[in-house]
C-alpha atoms as one frame of an Amber mdcrd trajectory, in Angstrom:
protein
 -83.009 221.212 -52.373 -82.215 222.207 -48.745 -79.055 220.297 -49.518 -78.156
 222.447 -52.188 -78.983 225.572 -50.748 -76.395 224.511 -48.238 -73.350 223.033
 -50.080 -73.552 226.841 -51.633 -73.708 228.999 -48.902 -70.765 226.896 -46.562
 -67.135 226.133 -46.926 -66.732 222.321 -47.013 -63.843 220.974 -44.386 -61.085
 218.674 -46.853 -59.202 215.986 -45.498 -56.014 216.983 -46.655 -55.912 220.711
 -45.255 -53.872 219.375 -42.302 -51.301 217.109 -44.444 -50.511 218.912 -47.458
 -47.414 217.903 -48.205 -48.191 214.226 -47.574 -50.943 214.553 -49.864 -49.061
 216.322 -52.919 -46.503 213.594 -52.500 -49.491 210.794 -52.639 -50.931 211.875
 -55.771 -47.426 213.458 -57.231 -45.484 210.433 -56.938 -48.089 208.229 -58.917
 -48.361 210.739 -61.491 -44.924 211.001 -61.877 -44.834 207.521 -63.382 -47.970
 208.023 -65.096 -46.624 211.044 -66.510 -43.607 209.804 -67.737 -45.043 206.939
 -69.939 -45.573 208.568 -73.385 -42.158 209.896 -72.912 -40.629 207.021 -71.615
 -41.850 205.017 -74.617 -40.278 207.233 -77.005 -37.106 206.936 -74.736 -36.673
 203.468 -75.124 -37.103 204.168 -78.976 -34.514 206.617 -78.560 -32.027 204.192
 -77.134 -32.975 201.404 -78.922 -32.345 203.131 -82.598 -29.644 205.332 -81.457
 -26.890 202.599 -82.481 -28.432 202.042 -85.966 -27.464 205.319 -86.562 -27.819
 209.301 -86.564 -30.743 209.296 -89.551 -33.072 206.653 -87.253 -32.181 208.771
 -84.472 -33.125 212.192 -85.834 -36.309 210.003 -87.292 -37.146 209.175 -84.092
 -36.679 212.956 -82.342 -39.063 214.839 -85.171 -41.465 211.849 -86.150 -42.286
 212.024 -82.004 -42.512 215.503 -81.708 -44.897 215.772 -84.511 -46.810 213.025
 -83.592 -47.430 214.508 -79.938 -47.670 217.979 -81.859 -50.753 217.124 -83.634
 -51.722 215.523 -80.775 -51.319 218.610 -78.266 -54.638 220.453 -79.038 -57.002
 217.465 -78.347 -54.967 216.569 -75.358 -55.124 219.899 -73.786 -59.226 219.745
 -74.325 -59.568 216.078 -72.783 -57.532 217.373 -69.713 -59.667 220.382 -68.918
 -61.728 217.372 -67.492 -59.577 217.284 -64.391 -60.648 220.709 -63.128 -64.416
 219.779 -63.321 -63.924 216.501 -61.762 -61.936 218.285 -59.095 -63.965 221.005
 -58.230 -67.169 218.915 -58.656 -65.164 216.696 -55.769 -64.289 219.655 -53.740
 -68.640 220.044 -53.995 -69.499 216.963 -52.375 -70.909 216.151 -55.977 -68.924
 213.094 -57.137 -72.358 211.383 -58.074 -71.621 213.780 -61.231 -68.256 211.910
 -62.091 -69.542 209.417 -64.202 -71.028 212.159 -66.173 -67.836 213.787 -66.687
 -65.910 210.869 -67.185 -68.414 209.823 -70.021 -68.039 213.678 -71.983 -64.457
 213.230 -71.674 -64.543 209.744 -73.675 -66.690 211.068 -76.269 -64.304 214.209
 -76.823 -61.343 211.840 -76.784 -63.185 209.039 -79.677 -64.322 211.964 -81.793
 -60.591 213.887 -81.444 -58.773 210.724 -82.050 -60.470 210.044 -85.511 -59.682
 213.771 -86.431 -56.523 213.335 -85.453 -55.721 210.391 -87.147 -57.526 211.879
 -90.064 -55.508 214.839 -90.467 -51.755 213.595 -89.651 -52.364 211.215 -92.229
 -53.225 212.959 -95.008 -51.529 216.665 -94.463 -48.958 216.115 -92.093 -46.956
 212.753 -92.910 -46.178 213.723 -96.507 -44.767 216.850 -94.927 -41.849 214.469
 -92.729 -40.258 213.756 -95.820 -39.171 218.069 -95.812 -38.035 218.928 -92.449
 -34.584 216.838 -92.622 -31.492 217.871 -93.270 -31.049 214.100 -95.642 -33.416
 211.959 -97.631 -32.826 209.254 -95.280 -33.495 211.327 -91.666 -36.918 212.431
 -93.883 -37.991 208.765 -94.512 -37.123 207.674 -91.091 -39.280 210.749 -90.244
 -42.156 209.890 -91.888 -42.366 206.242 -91.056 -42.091 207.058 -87.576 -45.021
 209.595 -87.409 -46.859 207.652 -89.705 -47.308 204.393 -87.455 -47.530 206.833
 -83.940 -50.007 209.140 -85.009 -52.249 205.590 -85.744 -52.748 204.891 -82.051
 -54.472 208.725 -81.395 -57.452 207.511 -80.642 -56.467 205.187 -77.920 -54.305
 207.259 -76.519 -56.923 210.298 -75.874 -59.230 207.691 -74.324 -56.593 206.791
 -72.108 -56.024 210.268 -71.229 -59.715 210.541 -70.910 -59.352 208.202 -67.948
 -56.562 209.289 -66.454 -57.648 212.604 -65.878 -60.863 211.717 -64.473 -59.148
 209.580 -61.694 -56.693 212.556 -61.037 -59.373 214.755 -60.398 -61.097 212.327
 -58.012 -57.790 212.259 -56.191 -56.731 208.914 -57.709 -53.837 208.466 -59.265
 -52.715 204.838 -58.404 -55.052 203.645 -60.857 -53.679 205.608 -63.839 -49.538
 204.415 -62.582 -50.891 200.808 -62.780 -52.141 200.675 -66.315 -48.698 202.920
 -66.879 -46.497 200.074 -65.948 -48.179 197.339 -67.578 -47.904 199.428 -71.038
 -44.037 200.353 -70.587 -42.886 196.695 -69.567 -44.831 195.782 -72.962 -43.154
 198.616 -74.824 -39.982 197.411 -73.424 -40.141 194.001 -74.095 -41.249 194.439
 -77.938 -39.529 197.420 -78.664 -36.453 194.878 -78.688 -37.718 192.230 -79.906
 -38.743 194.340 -83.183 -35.487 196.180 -83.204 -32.839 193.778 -82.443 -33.984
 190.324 -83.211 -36.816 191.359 -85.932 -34.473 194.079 -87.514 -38.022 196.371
 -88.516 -35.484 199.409 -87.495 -37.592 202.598 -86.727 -41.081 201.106 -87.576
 -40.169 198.637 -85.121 -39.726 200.710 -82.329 -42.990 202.686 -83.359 -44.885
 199.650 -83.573 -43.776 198.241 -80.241 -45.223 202.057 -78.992 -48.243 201.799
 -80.388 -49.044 198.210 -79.116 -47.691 199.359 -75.629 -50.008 202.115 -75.685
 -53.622 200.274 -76.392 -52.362 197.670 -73.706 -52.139 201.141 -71.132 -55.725
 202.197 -71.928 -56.748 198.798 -72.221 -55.653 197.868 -68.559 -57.687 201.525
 -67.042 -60.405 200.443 -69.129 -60.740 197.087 -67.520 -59.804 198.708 -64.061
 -62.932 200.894 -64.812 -64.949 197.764 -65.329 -64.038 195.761 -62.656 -64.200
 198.924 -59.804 -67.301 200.261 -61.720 -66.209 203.582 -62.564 -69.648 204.329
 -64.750 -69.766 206.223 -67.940 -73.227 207.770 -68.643 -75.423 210.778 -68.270
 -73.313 213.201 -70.401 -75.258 216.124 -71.691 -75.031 219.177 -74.261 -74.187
 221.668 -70.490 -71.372 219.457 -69.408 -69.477 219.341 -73.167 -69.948 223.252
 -73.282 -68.527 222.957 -69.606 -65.645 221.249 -71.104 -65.192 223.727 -73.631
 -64.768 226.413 -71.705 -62.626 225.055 -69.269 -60.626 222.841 -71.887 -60.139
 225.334 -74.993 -57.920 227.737 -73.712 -55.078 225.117 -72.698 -56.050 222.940
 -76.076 -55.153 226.075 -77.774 -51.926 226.761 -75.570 -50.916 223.508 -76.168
 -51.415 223.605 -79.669 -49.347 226.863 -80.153 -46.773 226.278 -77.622 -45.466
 222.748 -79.344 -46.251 224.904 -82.558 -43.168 226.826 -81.467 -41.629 223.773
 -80.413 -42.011 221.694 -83.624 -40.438 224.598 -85.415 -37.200 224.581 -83.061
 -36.998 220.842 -83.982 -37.396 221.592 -87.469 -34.802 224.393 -87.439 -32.624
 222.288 -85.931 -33.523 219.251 -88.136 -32.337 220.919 -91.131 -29.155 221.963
 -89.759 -27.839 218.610 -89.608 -28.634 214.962 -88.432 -26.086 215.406 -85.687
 -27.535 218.481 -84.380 -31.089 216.838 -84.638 -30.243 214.175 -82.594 -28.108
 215.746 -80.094 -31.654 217.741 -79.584 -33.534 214.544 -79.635 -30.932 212.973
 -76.698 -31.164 216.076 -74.738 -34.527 215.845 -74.703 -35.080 212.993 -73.946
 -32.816 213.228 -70.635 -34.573 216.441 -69.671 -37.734 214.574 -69.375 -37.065
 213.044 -66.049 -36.571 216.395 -64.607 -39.396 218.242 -66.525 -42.315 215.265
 -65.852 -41.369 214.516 -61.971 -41.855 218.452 -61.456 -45.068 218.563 -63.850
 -46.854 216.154 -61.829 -46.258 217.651 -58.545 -47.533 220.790 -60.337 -50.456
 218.328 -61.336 -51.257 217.063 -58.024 -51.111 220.620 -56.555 -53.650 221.612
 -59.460 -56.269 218.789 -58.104 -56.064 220.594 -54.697 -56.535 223.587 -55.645
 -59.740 223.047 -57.624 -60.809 221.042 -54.602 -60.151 223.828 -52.441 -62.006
 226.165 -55.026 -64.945 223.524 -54.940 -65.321 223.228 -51.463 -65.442 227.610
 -50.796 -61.501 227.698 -49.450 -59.325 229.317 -51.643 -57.471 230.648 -48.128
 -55.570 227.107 -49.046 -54.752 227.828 -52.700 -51.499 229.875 -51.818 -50.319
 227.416 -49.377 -50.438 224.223 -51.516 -48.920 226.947 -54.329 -45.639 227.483
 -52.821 -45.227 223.950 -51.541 -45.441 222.843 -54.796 -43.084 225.327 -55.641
 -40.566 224.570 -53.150 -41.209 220.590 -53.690 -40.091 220.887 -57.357 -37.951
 223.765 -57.305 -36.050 221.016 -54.932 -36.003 218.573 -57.592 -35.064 220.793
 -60.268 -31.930 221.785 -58.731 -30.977 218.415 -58.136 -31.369 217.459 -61.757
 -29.295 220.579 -62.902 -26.419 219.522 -61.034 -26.439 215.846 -61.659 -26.413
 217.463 -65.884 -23.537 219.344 -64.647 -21.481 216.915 -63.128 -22.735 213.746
 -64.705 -23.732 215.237 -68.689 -20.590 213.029 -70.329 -21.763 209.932 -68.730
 -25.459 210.565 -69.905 -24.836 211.221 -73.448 -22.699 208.410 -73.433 -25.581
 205.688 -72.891 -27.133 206.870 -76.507 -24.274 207.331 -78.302 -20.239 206.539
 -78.960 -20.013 209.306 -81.133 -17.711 212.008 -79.920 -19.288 214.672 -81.864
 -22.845 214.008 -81.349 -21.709 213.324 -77.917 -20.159 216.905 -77.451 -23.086
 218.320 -78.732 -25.635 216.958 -76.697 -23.811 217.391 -73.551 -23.549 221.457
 -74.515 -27.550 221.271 -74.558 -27.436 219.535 -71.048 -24.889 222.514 -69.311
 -28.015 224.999 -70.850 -31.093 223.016 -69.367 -28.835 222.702 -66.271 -29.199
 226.523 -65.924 -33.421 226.645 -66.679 -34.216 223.955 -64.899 -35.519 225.216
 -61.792 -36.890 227.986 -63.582 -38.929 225.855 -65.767 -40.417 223.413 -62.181
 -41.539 227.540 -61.375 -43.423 228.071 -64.230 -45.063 225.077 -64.457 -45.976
 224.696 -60.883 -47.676 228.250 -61.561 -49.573 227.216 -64.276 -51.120 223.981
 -63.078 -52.665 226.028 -60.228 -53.649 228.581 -62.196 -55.504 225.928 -64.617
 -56.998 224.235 -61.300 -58.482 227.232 -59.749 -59.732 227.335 -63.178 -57.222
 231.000 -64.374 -56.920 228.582 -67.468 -56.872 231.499 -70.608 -54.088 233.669
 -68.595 -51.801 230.733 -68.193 -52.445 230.052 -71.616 -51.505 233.766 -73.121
 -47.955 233.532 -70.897 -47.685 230.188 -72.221 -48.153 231.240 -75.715 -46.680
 234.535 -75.756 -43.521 233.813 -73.885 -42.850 230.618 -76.182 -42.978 232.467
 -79.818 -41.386 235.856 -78.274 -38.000 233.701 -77.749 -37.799 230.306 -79.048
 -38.132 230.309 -82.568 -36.533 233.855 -82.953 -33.681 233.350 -80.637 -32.962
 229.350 -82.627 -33.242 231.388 -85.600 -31.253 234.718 -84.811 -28.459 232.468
 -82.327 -28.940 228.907 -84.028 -29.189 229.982 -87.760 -27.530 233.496 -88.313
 -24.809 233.224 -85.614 -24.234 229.270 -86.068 -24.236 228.538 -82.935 -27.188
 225.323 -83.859 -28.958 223.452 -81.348 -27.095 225.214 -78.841 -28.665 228.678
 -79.823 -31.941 227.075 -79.979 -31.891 225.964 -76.428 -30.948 229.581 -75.272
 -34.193 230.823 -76.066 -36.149 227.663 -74.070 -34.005 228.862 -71.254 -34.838
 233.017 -71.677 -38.710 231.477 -72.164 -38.463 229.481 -68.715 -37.036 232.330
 -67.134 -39.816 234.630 -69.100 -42.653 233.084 -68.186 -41.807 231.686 -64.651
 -41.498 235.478 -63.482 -45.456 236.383 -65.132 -46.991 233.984 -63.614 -45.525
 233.905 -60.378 -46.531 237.144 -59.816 -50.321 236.109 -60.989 -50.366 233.678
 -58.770 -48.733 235.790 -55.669 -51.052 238.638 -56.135 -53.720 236.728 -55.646
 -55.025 237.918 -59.328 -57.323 234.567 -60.495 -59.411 234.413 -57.297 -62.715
 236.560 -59.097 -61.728 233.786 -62.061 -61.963 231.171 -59.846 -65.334 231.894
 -57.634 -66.565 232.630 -60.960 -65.846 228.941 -61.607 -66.767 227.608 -58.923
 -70.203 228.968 -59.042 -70.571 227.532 -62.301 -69.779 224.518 -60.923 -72.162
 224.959 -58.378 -75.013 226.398 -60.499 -74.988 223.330 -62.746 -74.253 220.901
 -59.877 -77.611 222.323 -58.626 -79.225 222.581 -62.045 -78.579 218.672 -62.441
 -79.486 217.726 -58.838 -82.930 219.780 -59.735 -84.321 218.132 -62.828
């Protein structure tokens, strides 16, 4: 116990304190391609089904973001895992991994089936609705219909993933990423082009690609004996707490998402999939920036494990400078290069025109939106998790859906107005919780975390 006492009462030296920004870049860059694979599957659907037409392609752009929409609160309760394993890390304690890593599984298996159980029944039959034609609502459907099967897999993947992230692995997790893309790549065209299945092809191909991801970490688990046991009633109510109030963000922020998509759906197919193409390019400058934000949110809850939240700040506004970098770049290559973009989905000059007007908009919030997400992954890893989530929430349904409605709908301006309010929420919500994070606001939130950490790191150790 004299061990205990001790890990409690001193700060714990971290190997990284003296190379941050090599170690950001070490786990960010693995991440990155991690990161990107959900989107990059739908991506390749995207481009795949964009020359069969504007229905497939609308299909394609709201039967994804429903499927990750009823997705989004089970995913954000799975990934509160990362800032136990982190801070548990940060302790000295990563004997108590395996515990962890086996509460996340069980939250993921029981989530899936839910999951799968409710987009099934309530919301597939509701695809057929949000189109603007009867042929963009059965492309819809179909599309969510096969996704939403592979739930299950997919949250034990995530399940995974997040526990190596938190033990400062994230190699691992880009392996298994790679293996599942090529696959998605490979029989994405072969059901598409030489099988001529149309949009269940390409969400087929997904779903496949996706069981082959977790399948590969699961087998990595095995053969490096990353162990599953020893999961008790404490450690899901730890979960809970930390999980629930980003499961809940989640849920209501791609709430207000989902409805954009569906405003925009029933404008027209054209505007639908100019949304869906925009999108789509936007996610290599959103995900890149998210998982420096990520990587920065493992060292801060290390840095809250191990007593020195002195380093929180620091590894804050590198992260913020690292992506704010990348951002900026991105914005200028949609400036400059937006024509020639849009051009690789599409030879339609008005769906072209379209999209590339949604490109000149996230030009201007892109750097805005690296800010606000590099504040809210450290405010979720020093454990600050139901402030980021209000700002997340609030800031999303005080402009999005009005200003799509007010600017898209009254003043028929379409996709275009809808995309003004993501940029005034960007802008919105970087601001908040910049200043939450500057004025040093979460640190009682985060020794209070920590010493719940501690107290059932100590709790475990005793019995």
């Amino acid at each position: 116990m004299e061990s205990e006492v001790e890990r409690k009462t001193e700060a714990r030296n971290l190997s990284w304190e003296d190379r941050k920004l090599r170690e950001l870049l070490t786990l960010a860059w693995p991440i990155t391609v991690s990161t990107l694979s959900y989107s990059i599957m739908t991506l390749v659907d995207t481009l795949l089904v964009g020359h069969l037409g504007p229905a497939s392609l609308a299909g394609v752009g709201m039967g994804g973001t429903a499927a990750f929409a009823v997705l989004c609160f089970s995913f954000g309760l799975v990934r509160g895992i990362k800032t136990l394993v982190s801070q548990a890390v940060g302790a000295g304690r990563r004997d108590l991994v395996e515990a962890y890593r086996a509460t996340a599984l069980q939250a993921a298996v029981v989530l899936g089936v839910a999951t799968v159980v409710a987009g099934q029944l309530v919301v597939a039959p509701l695809m057929l609705h949000v189109s603007a034609t009867r042929e963009a609502g059965e492309a819809t459907k179909l599309y969510f219909w096969i996704r939403n099967l592979a739930a299950p897999i997919w949250l034990v993947g995530v399940a995974l993933r997040e526990t190596r992230y938190g033990e400062g692995d994230a190699r691992s997790p880009m392996a298994a990423t790679i293996v599942g893309n090529v696959v998605n790549v490979a029989l994405a065209t072969l059901f598409v082009f030489v099988l001529h299945w149309g949009v269940a092809g390409a969400a087929s191909a997904t779903c496949i690609a996706q069981t082959v991801e977790t399948g590969v970490l699961w087998w990595m688990g095995r053969v490096y004996g990353w162990r599953a046991q020893g999961a008790t009633r404490q450690h899901f109510v730890e979960l809970w707490r930390i999980g629930l109030p980003t499961a809940v963000q989640f849920m209501l922020e791609v709430g207000s998402f989902v409805l954009l998509a569906a405003l925009i759906s029933s404008l027209s197919e054209t505007q639908m999939a100019a949304h869906q193409i925009a999108l789509q390019v936007c996610q290599f400058s959103f995900l890149p920036a998210y998982a420096v934000s990520e990587a920065a949110s493992v060292l801060a809850g290390q840095a809250v494990g191990a007593r020195r939240q002195e380093l929180v700040l620091p590894v804050a506004y590198l992260c913020l400078r690292v992506a704010g970098a990348y951002t900026l770049v991105c914005s200028l290559v949609f400036v400059f290069l937006g024509r020639l973009i849009a051009s690789g989905f599409t030879s339609d000059p008005t769906l072209m025109a379209t999209a590339v007007r949604l490109l000149y908009v996230a030009a201007v919030f892109q750097t805005f939106d690296g800010a606000n997400i590099a504040a809210r992954c450290i405010l979720r890893g020093v454990g600050d998790v139901r402030f980021a989530a209000v700002v997340g929430v609030v800031t999303a349904w005080m402009m999005t859906p009005p200003l799509a409605w007010l600017l898209g709908w009254r003043a028929g301006l379409g996709a275009y107005g809808g995309w003004l309010g993501l940029c005034g929420e960007c802008i919105l919500g970087a601001l908040v919780l910049w200043h939450r994070v500057a004025t040093g606001r979460w640190r009682a939130i985060a020794e209070a975390t920590r010493v719940g950490v501690e107290d059932e790191l100590v709790m475990v150790s005793g019995t």
